[in-house]
N, C-alpha and C positions, 0 to 999 in steps of 0.2 A: 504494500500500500504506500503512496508516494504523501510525499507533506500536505499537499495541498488534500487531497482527501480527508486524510487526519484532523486537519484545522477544520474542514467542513462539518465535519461529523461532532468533533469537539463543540463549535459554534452552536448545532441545533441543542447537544446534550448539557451544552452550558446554560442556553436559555430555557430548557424543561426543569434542569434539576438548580429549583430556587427555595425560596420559603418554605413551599407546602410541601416540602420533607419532615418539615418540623412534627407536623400533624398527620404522617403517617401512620406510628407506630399506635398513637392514641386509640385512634379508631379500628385499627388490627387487632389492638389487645380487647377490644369491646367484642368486636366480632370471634374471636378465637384465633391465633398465628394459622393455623393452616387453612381456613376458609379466607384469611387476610392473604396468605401468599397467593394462594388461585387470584382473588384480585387483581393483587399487581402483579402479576404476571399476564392473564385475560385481558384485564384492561392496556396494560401494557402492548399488549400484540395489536389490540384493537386501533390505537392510539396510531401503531406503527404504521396501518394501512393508510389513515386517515393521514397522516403526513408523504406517505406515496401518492396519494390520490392527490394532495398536494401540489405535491413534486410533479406531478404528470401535467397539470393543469397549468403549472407555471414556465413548463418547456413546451407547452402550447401554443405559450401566448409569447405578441414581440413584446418586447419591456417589459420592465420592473413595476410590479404593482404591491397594492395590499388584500390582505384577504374581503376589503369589503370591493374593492375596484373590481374583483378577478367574478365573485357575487353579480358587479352590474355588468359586467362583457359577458358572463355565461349565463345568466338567468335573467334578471331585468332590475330595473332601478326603485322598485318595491321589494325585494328579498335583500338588496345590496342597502338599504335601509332597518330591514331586520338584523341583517347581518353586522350591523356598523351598531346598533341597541346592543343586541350581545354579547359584542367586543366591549363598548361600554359597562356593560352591569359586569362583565368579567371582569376589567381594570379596577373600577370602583373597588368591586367586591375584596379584590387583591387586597388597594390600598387599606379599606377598614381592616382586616384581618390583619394588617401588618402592622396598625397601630396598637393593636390589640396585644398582637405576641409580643413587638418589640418592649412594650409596658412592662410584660410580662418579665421576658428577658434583664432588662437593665433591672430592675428592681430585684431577680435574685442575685445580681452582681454587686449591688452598689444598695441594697436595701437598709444594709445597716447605717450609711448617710444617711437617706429619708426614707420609711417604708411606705412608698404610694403606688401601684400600678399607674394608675391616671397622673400623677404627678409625672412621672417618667418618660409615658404615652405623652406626653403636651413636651417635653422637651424635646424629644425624639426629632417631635413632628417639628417643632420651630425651626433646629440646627437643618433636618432634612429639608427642610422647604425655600430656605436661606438658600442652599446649593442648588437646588431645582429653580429658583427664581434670577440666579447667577448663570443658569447653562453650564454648572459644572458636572460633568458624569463622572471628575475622579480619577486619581493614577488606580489601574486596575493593571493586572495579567492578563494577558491573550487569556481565552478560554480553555486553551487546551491544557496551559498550566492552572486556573481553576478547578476547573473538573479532575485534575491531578493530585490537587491539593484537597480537595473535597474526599477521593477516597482515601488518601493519605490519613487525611483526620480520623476517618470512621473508622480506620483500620486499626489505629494508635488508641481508639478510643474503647476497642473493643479486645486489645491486646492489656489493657491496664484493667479492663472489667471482666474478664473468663473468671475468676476466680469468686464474680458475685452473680453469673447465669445461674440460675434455677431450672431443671429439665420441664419441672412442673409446669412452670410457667407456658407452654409450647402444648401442653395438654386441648385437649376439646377441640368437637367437631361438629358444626350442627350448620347443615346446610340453609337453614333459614336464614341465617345472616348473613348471606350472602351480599346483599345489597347494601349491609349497613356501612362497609367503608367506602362504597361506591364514590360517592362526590369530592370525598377530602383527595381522593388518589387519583380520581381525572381531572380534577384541579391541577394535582400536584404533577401531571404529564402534558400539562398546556404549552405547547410550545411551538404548534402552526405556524407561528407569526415570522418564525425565522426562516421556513423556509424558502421565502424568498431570496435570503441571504446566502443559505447553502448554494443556490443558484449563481451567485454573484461571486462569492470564492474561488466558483470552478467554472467561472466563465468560461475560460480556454479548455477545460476535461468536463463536458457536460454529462461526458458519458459517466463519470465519477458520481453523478446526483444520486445513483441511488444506491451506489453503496453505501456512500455518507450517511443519508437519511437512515438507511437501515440500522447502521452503528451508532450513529446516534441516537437513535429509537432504543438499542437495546443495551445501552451503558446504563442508562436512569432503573430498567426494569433489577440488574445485578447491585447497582447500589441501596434504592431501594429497598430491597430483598435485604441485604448485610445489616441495614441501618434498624429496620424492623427488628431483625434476627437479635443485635446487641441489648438495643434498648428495652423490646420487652421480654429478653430474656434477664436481663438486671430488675425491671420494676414491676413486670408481671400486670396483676390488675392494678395496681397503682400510678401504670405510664400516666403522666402528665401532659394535655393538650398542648402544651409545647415541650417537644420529647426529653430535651439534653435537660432543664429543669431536674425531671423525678430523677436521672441518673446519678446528675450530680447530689443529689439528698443522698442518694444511696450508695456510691461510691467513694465519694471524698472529694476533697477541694479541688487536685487536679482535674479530675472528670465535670467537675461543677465549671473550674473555670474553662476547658479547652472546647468543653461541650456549647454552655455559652457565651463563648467568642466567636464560636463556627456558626450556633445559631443569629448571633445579634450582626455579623455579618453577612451572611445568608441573606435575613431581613432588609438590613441597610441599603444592601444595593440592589436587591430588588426593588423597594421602595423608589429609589432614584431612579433607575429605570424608567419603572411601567408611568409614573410620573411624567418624567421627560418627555416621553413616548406620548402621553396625553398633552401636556403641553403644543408637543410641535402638529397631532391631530386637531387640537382645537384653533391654534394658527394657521394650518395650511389647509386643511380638508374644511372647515368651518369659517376659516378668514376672521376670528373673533384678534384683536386688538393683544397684545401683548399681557398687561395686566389682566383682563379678563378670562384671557385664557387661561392665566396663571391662577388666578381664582376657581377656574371652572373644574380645573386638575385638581388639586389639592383642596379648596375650598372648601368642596362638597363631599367628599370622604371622609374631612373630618369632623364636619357637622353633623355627618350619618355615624359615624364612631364614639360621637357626644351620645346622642339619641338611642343608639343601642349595645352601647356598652353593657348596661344593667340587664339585658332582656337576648344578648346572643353575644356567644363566644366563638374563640378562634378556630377554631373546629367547626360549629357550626358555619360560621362566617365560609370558610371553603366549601365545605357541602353541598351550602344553596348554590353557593357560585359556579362549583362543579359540574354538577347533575344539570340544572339547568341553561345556564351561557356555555356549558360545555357540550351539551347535549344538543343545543337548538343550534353550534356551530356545525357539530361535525353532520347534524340533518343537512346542510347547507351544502356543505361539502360534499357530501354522496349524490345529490343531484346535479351541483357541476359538473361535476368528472366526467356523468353522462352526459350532457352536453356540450361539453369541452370535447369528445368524442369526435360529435358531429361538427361544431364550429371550430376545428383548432384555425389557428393563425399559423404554424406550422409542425413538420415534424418532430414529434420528440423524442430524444434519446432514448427513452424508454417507454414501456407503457403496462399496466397491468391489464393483460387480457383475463376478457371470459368472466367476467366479475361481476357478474348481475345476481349471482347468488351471495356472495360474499358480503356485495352493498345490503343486500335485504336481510343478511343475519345482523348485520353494524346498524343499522337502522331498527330492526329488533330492539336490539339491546340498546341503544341510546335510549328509542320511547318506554320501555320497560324502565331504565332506570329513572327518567323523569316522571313515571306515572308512580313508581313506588314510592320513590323518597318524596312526591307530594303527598301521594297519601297518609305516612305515617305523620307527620303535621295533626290528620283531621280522623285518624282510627287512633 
């Protein structure tokens, strides 16, 4: 595999595996480890296509687009309007749940200064918006040293904790729960948005897109997998809705601090990010005024993070966002492809054939997952 592949693949697994790792292991250890791993793994696979399907649709088309443009060329400028809400309540959804966790986060670091979640949460969010209202994204690592560093941690993290895993803990198996980690882990494999980027790495090896995409796809599913594996084999049914938390209670200071420095990073700059990212959509795709825009991004997540603080947590905050902005994307997605089909704009290096079954079982399970996790709501 040449460099340029590498960083492509790196790039997409960089922008899936963010925050909502935090909030994996939580809702795995609800569900039971081994009906959690089918998950992420299932979903994971699921996730894979839907970034092929991606990928196909964007070596279809000439230029560089976003998944709401690619919406109005393959379907029409009413779905490329749903499509652009979704992406919305998906970002939002992000930012509250990252106000939420990083509260969480700094307060078990630095609690013994002042102990306040929301004290924290409001600083977080000041210093982060200071940088987002600067245009600064930050000296950062290419991605592939990220993502490097990410298993690095979990590897270090899990090598200092073997000695407090419980087998126990890994016990139980009850296929009803299936759907209960649904949302937090297709959350947590959101990461569409780059594939136009992979595209753009390998401009000159097109032919590379889909191995990228595929390796990329299946880095997060093995990390994933490990990070579950450690943490709720250390805290069992006590995992904490942001994971490295209950570790560090139950391992020791090291684990406490390395775990939340990995997580209040993790946060950080996704925060900045998806941010930025909204920012430069409400100046360029909306034409809203600089301040406004900067309001619109940030503003409004955190007056919705005021509002339901007391009434939805970080876990749940990914769930709704999951299942549903995740769900009504990738519905989106499987009807492109099929008309991407018939309208391409040109050949593309690749293609999945014969997938008219495949889309109908991904479409299955999308609507399945948005109709169950609305119903447990209201049964």
């Amino acid at each position: 595999m040449n460099k340029s592949t590498l960083e492509a693949a790196a790039t997409l697994a960089g922008c899936v595996i963010g925050a909502g790792i935090l909030g994996i292991p939580y809702v795995v250890a609800k569900a039971g480890f081994l009906i959690g791993i089918i998950d992420i793994i299932a979903i994971g696979i699921l996730v894979m296509f839907l970034n092929l399907f991606i990928g196909e649709i964007v070596l279809r088309t000439k230029g560089t687009h976003q998944l709401q443009k690619y919406a109005e060329i393959f379907l029409n400028k009413k779905w490329s309007r749903v499509m652009f809400i979704s992406l919305l309540i998906s970002l939002y959804g992000a930012l509250i749940a990252y106000l939420m966790g990083e509260g969480q986060v700094i307060n078990a670091l630095l609690g013994w200064i002042y102990d306040s979640e929301l004290f924290w949460s409001c600083i977080f969010f000041i210093f982060a918006s200071l940088l987002v209202y600067k245009g600064i994204r930050g000296v950062s690592f290419s991605e592939l040293i990220s993502v490097s560093a990410m298993i690095l941690i979990i590897i270090f993290l899990g090598v200092i904790s073997f000695n407090h895993i419980n087998p126990l803990n890994f016990a139980g198996f009850e296929i009803r729960n299936i759907f209960i980690p649904y949302g937090v882990i297709m959350f947590a494999y959101f990461g569409l948005v780059a594939i136009p980027e992979v595209r753009e790495v390998l401009i000159k090896e097109k032919r590379n897109v889909k191995k990228a995409i595929v390796i990329g796809s299946v880095i997060p599913i093995f990390i994933y997998i490990l990070f579950a594996f450690v943490i709720i084999g250390v805290t069992g049914v006590e995992t904490t809705e942001v994971a490295t938390i209950g570790l560090g209670q139950k391992v020791g200071y090291i684990a406490l601090l390395f775990g939340n420095l990995f997580a209040f990073f993790s946060i950080f700059t996704s925060f900045l990010a998806i941010a930025l990212a909204l920012v430069e959509l409400f100046k360029y795709d909306l034409k809203l005024k600089k301040n406004l825009a900067f309001v619109s991004a940030v503003g409004v997540p955190f007056v919705a993070f005021l509002l339901l603080r007391k009434s939805a947590t970080f876990t749940k905050v990914l769930d709704v966002t999951g299942y549903f902005a995740g769900g009504i994307i990738g519905l989106l997605i499987i009807a492109m492809i099929g008309n991407a089909k018939k309208k391409s704009q040109r050949t593309p290096e690749f293609t999945i054939t014969k997938n008219i079954i495949l889309r109908i079982l991904i479409a299955l399970v999308l609507i399945a997952g948005i109709v169950v996790n609305i119903a447990k709501y209201f049964i």
